[in-house]
PyMOL Python script that loads the backbone (N, CA, C, O; Angstrom):
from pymol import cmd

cmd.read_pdbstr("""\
ATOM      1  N   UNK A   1      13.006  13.026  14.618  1.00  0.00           N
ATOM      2  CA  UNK A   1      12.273  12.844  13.370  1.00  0.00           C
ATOM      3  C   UNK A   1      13.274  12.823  12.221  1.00  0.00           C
ATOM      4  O   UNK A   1      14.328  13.435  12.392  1.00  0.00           O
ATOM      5  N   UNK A   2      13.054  12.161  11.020  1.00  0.00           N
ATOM      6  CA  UNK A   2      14.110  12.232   9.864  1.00  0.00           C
ATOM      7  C   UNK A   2      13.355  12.852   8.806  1.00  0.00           C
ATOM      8  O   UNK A   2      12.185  13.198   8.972  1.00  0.00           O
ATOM      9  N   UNK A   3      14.030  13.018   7.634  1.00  0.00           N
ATOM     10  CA  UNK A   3      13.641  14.198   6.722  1.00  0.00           C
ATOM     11  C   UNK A   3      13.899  13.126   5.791  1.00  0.00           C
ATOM     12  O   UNK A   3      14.718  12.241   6.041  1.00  0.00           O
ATOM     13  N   UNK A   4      13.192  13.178   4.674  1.00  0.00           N
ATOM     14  CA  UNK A   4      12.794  12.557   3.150  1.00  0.00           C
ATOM     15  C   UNK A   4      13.704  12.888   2.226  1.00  0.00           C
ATOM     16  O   UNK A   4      13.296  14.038   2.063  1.00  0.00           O
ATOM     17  N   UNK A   5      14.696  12.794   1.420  1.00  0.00           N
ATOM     18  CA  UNK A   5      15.544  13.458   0.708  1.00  0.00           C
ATOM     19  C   UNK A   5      14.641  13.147  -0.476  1.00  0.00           C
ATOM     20  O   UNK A   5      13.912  12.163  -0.600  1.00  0.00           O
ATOM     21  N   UNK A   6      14.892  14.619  -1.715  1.00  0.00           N
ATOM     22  CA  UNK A   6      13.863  15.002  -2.850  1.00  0.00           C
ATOM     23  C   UNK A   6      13.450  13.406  -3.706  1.00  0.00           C
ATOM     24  O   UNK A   6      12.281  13.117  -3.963  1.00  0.00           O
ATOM     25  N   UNK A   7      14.427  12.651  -4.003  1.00  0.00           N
ATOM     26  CA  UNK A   7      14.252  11.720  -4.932  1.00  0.00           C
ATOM     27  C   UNK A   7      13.232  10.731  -4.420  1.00  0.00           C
ATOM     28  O   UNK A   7      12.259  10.374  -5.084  1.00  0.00           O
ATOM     29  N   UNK A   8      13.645  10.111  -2.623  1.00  0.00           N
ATOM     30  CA  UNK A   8      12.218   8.985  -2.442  1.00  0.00           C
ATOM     31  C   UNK A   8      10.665   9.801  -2.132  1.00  0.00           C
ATOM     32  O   UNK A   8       9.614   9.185  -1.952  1.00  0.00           O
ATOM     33  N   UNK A   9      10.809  11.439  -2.118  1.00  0.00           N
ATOM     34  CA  UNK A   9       9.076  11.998  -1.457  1.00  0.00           C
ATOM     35  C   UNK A   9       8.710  11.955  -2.844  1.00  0.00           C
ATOM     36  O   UNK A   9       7.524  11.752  -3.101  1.00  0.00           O
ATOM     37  N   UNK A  10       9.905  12.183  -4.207  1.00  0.00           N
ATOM     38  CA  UNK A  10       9.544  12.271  -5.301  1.00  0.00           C
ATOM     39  C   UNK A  10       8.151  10.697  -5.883  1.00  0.00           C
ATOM     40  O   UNK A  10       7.022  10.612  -6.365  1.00  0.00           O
ATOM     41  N   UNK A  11       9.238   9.806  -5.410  1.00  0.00           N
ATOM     42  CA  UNK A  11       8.774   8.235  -5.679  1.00  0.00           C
ATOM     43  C   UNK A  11       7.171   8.052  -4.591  1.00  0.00           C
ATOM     44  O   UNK A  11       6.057   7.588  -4.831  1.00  0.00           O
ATOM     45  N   UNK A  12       7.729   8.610  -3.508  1.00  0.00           N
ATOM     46  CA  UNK A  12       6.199   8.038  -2.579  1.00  0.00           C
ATOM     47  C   UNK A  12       5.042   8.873  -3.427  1.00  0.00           C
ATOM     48  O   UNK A  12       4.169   8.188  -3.959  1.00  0.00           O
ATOM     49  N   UNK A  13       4.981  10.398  -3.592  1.00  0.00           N
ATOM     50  CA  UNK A  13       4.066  10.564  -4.280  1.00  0.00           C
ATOM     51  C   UNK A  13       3.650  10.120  -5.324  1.00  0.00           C
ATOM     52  O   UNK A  13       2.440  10.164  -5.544  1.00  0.00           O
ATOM     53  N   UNK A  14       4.519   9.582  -6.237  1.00  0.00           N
ATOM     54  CA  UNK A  14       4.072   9.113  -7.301  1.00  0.00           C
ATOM     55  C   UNK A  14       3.356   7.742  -7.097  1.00  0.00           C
ATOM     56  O   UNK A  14       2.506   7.254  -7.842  1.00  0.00           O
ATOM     57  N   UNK A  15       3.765   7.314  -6.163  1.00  0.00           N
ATOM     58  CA  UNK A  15       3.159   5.666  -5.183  1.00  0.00           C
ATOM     59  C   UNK A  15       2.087   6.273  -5.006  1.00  0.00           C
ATOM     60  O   UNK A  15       1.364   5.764  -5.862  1.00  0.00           O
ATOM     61  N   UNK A  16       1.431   7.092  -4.421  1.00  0.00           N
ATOM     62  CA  UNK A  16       0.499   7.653  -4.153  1.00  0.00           C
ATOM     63  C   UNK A  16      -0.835   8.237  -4.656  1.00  0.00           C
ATOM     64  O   UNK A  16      -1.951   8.405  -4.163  1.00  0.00           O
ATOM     65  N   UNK A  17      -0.125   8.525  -6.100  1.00  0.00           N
ATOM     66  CA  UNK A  17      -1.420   9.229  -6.927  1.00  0.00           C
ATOM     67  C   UNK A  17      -1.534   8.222  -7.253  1.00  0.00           C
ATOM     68  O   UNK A  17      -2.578   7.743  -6.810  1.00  0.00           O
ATOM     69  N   UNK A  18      -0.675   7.197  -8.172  1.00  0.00           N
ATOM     70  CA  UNK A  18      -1.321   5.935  -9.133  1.00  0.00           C
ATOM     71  C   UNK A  18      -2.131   5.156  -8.085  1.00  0.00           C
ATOM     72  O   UNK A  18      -3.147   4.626  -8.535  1.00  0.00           O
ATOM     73  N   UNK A  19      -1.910   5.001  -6.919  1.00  0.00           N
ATOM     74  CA  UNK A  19      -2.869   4.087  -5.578  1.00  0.00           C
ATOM     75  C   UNK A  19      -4.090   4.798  -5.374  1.00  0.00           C
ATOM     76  O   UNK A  19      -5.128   4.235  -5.027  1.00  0.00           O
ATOM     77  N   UNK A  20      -4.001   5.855  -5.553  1.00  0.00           N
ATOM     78  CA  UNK A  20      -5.299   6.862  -5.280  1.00  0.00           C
ATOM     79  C   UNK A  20      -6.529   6.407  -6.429  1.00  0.00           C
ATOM     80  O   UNK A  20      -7.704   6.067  -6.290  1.00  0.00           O
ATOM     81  N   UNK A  21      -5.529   6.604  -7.765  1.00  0.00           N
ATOM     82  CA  UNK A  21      -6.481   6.429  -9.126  1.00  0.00           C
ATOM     83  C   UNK A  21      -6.994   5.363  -8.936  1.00  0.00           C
ATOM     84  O   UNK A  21      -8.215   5.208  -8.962  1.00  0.00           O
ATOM     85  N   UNK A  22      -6.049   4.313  -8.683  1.00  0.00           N
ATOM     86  CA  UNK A  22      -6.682   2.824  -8.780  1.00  0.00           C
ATOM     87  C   UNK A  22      -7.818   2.873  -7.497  1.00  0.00           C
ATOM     88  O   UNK A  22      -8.918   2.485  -7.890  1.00  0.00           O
ATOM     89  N   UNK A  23      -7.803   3.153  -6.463  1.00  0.00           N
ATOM     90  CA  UNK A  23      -8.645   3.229  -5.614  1.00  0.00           C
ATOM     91  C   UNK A  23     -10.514   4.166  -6.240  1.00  0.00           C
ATOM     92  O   UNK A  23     -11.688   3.806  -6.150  1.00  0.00           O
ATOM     93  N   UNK A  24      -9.909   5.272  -6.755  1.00  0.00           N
ATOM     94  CA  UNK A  24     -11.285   6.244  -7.623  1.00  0.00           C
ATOM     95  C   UNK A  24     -11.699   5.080  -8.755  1.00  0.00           C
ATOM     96  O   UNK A  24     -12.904   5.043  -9.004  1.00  0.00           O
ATOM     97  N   UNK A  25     -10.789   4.055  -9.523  1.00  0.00           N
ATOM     98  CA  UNK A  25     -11.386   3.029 -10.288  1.00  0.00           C
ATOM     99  C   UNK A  25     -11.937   2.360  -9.779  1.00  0.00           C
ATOM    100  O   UNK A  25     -13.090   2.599 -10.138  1.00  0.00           O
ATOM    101  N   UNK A  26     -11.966   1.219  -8.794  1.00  0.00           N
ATOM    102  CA  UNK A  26     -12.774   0.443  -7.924  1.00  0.00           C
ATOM    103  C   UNK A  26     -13.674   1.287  -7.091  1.00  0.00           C
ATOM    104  O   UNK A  26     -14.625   0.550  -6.829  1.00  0.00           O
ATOM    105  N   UNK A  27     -13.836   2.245  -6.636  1.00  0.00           N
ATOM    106  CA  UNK A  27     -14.424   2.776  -5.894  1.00  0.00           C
ATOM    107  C   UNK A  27     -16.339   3.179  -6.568  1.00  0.00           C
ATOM    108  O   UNK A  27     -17.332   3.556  -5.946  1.00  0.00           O
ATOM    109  N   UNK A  28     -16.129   2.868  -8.042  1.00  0.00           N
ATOM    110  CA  UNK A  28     -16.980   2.902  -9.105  1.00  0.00           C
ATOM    111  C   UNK A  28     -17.768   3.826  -9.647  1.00  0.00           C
ATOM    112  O   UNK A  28     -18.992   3.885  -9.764  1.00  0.00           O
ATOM    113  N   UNK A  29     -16.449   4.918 -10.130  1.00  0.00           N
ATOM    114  CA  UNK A  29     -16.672   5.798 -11.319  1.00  0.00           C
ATOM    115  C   UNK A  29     -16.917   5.159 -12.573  1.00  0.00           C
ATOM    116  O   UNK A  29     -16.104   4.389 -13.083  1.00  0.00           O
ATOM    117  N   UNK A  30     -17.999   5.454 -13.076  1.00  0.00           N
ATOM    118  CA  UNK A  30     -18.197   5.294 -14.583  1.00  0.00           C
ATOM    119  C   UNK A  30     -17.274   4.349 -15.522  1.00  0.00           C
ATOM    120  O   UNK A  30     -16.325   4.909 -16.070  1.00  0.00           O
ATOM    121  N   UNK A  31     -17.417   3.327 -15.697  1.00  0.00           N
ATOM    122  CA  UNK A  31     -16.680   2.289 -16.636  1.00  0.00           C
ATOM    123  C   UNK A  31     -16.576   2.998 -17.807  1.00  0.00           C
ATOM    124  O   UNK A  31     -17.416   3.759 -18.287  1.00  0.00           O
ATOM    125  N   UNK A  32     -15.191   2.620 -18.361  1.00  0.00           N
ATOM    126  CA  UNK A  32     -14.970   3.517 -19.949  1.00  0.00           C
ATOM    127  C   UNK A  32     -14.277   5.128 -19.380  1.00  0.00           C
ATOM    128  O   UNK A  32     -13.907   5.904 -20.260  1.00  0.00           O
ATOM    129  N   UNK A  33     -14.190   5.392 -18.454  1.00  0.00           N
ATOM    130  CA  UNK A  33     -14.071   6.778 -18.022  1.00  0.00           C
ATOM    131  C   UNK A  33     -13.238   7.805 -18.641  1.00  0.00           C
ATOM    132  O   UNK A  33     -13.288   8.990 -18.969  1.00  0.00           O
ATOM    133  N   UNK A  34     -12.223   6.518 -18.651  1.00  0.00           N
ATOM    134  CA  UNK A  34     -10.681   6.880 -18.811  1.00  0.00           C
ATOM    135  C   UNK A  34      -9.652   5.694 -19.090  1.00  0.00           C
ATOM    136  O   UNK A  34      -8.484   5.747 -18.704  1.00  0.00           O
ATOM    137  N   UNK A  35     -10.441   4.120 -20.122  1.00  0.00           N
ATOM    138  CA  UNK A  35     -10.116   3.886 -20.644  1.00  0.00           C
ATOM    139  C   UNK A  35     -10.478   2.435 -19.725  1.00  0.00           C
ATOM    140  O   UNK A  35     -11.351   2.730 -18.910  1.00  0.00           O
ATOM    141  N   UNK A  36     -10.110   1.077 -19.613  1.00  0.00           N
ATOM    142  CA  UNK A  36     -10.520   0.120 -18.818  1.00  0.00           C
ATOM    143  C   UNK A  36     -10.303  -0.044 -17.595  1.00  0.00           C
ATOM    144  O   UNK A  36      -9.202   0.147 -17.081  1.00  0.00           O
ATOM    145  N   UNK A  37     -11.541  -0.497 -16.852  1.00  0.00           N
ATOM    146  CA  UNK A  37     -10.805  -0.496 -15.082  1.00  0.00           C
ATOM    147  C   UNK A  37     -10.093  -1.732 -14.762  1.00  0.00           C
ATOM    148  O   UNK A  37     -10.047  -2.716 -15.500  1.00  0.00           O
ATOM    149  N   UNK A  38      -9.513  -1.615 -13.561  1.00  0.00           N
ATOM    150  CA  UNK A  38      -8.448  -2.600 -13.288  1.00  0.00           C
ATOM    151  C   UNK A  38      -9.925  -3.339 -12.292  1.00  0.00           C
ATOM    152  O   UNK A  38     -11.078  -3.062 -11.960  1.00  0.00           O
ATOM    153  N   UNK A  39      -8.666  -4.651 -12.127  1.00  0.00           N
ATOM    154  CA  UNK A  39      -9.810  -5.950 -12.320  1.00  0.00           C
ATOM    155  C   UNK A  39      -9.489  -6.603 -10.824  1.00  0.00           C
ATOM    156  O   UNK A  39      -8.434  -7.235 -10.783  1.00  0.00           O
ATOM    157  N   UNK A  40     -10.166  -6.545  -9.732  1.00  0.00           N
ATOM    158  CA  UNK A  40     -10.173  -6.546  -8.629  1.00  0.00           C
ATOM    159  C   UNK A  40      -9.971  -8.088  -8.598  1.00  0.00           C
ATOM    160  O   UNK A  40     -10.731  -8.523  -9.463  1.00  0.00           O
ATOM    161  N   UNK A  41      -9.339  -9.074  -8.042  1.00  0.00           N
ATOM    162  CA  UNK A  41      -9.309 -10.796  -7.760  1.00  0.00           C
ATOM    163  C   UNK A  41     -10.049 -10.954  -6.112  1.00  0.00           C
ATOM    164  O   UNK A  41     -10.141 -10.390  -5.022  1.00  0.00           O
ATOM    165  N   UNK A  42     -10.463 -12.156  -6.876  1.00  0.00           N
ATOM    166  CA  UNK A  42     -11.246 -12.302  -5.713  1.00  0.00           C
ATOM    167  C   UNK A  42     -11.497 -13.788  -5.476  1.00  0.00           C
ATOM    168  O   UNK A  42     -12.144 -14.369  -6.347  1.00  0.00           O
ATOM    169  N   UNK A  43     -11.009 -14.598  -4.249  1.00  0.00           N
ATOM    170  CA  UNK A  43     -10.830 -16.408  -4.569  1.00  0.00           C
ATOM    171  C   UNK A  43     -12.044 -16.905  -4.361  1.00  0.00           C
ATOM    172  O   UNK A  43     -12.781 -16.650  -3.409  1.00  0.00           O
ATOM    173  N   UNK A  44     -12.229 -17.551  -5.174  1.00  0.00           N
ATOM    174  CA  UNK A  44     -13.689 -18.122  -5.438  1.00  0.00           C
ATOM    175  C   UNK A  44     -13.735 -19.678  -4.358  1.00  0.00           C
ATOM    176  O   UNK A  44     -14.820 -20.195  -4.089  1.00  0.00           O
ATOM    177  N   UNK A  45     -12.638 -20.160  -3.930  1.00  0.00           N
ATOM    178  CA  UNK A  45     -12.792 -21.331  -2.741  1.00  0.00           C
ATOM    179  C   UNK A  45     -11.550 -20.840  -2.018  1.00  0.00           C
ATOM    180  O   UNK A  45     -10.401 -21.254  -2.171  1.00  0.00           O
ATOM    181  N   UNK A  46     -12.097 -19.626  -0.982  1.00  0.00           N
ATOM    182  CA  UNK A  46     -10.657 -19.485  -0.229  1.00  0.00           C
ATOM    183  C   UNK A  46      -9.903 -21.026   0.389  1.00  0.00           C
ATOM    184  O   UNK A  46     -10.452 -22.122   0.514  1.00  0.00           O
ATOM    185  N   UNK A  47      -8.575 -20.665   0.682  1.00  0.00           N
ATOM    186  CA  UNK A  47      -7.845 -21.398   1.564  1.00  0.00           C
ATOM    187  C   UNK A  47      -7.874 -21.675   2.861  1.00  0.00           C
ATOM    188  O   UNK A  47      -7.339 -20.913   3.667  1.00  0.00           O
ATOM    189  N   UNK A  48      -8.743 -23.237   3.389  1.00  0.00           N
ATOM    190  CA  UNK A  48      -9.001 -23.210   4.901  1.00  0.00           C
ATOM    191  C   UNK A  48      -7.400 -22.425   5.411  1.00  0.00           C
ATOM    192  O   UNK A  48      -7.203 -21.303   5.876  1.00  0.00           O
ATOM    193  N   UNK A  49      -6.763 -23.165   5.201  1.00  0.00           N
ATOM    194  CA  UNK A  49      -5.374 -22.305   5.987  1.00  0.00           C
ATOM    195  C   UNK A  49      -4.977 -20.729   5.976  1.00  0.00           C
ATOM    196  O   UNK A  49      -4.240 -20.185   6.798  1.00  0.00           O
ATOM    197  N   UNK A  50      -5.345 -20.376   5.346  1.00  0.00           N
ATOM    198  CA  UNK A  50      -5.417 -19.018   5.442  1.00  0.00           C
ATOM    199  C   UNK A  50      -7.122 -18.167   5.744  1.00  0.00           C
ATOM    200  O   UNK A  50      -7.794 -17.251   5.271  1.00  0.00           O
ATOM    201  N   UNK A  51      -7.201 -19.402   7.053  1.00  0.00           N
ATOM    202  CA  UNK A  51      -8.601 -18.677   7.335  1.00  0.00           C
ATOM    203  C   UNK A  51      -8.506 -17.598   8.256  1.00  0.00           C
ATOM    204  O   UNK A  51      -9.217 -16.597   8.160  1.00  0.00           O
ATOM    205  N   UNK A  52      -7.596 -17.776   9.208  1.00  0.00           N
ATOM    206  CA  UNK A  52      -6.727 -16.858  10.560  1.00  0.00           C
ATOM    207  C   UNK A  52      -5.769 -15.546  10.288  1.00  0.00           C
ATOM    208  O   UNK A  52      -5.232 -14.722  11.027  1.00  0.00           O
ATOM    209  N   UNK A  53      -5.826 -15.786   8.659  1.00  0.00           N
ATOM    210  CA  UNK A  53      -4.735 -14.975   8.378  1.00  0.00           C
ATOM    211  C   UNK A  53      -4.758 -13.744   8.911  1.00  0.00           C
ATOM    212  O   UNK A  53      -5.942 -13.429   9.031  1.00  0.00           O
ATOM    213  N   UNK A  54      -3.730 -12.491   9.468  1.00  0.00           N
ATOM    214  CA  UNK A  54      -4.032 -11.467   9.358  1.00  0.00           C
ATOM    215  C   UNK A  54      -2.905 -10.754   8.699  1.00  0.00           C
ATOM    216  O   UNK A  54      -1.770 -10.947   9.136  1.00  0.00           O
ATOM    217  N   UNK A  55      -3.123  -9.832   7.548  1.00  0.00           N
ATOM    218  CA  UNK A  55      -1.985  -9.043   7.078  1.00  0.00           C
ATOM    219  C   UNK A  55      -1.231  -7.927   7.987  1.00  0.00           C
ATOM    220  O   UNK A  55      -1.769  -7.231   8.848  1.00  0.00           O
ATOM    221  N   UNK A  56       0.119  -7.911   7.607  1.00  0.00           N
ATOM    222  CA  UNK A  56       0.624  -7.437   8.364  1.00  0.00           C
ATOM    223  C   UNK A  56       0.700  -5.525   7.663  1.00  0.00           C
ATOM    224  O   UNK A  56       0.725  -5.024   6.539  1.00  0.00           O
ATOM    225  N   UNK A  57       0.710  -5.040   8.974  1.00  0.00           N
ATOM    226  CA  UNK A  57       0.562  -3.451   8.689  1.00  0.00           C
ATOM    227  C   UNK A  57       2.141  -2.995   8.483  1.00  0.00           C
ATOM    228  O   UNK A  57       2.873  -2.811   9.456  1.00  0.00           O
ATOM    229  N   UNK A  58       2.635  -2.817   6.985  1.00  0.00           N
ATOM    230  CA  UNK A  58       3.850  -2.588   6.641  1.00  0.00           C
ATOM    231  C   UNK A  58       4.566  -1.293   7.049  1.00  0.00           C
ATOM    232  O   UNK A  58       5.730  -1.299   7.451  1.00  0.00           O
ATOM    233  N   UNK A  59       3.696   0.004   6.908  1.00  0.00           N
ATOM    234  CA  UNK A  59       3.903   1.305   7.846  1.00  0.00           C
ATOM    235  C   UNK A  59       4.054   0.484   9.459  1.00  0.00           C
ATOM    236  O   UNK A  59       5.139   0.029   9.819  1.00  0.00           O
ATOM    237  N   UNK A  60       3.238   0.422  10.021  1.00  0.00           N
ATOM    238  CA  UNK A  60       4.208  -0.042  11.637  1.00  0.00           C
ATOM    239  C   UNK A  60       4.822  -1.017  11.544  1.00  0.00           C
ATOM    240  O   UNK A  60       4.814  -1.533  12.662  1.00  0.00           O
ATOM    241  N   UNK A  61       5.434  -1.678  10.792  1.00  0.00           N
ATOM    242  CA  UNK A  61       6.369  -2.829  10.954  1.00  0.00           C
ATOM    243  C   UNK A  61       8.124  -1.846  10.255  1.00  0.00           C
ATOM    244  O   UNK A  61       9.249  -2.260  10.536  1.00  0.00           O
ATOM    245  N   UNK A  62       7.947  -1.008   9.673  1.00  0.00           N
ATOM    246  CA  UNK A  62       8.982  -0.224   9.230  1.00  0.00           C
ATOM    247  C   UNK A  62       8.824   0.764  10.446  1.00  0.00           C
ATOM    248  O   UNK A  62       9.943   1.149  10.785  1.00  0.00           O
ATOM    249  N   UNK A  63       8.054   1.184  11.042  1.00  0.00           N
ATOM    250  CA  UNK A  63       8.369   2.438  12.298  1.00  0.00           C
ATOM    251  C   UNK A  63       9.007   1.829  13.230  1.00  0.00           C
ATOM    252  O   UNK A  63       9.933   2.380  13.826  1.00  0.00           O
ATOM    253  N   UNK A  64       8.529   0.359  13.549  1.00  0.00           N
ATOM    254  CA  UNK A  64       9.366  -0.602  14.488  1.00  0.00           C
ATOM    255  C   UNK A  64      10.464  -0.804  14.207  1.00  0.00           C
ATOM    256  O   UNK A  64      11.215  -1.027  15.156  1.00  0.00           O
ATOM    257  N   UNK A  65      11.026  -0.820  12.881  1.00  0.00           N
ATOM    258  CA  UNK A  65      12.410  -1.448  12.707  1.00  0.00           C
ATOM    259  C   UNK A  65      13.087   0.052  12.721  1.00  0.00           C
ATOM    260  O   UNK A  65      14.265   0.045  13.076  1.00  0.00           O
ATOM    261  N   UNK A  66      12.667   1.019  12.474  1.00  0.00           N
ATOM    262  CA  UNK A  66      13.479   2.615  12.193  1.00  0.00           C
ATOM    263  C   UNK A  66      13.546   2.566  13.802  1.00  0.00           C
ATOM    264  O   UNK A  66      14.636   2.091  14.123  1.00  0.00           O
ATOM    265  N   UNK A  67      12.928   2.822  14.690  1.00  0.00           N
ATOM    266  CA  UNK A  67      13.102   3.115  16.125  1.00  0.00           C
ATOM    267  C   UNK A  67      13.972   2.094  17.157  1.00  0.00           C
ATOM    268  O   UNK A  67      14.755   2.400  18.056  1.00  0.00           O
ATOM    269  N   UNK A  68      13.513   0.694  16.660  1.00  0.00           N
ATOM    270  CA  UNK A  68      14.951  -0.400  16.792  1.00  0.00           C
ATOM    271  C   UNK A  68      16.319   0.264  16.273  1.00  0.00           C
ATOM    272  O   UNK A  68      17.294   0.132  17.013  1.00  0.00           O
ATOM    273  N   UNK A  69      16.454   0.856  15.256  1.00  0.00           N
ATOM    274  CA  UNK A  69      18.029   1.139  14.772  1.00  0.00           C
ATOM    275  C   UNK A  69      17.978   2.369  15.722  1.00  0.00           C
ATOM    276  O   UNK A  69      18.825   2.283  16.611  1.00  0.00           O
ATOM    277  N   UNK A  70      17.417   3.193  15.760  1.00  0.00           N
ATOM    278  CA  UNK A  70      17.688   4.719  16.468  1.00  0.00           C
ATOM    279  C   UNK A  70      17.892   3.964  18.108  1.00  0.00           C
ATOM    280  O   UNK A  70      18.770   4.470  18.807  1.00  0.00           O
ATOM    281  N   UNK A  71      17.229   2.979  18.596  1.00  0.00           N
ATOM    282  CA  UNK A  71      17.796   2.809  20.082  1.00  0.00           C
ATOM    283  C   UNK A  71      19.123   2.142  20.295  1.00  0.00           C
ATOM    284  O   UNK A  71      19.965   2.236  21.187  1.00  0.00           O
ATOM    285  N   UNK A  72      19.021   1.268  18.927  1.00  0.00           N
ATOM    286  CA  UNK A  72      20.242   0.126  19.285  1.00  0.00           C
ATOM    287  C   UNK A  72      21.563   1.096  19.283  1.00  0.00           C
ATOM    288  O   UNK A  72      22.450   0.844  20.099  1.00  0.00           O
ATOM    289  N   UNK A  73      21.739   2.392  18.224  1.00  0.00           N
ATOM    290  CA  UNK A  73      22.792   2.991  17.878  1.00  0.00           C
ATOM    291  C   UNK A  73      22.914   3.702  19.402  1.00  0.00           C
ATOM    292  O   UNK A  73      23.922   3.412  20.045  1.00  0.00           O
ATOM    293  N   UNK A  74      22.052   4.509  19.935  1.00  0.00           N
ATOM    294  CA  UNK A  74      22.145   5.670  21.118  1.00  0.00           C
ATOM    295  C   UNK A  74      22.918   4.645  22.379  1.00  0.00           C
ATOM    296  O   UNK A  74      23.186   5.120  23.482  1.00  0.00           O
TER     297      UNK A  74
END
""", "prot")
cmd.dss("prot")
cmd.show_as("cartoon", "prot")
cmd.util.cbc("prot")
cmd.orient("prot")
């Protein structure tokens, strides 16, 4: 397992609360609450080509590449 040094757990949390808030804004607390909500997009004639799409899960695509370096080095 690896350990977080203070400055990036500093940064992820802070990634974290502002993602949280924005999430309690859309999630639909009271408009005006705490000043204007953020403004969700949404495509009004999606893209046939991006009908298949699937996004990729960025947490397991970084656990894959951390465990690639830990085998390739051993």
């Amino acid at each position: 397992m690896y350990t977080i040094t203070k400055g990036p757990s500093k940064l992820v949390a802070q990634r974290r609360t502002a993602w949280q808030q924005v999430e309690r804004q859309l999630g639909g607390g009271p408009a005006g609450e705490s000043g204007p909500r953020p403004v969700q997009y949404v495509e009004k004639t999606p893209n046939p080509r991006l009908q298949n799409f699937v996004p990729i899960d960025l947490d397991e695509w970084w656990a894959q590449q951390f465990l690639a370096r830990i085998t390739n080095c051993s």
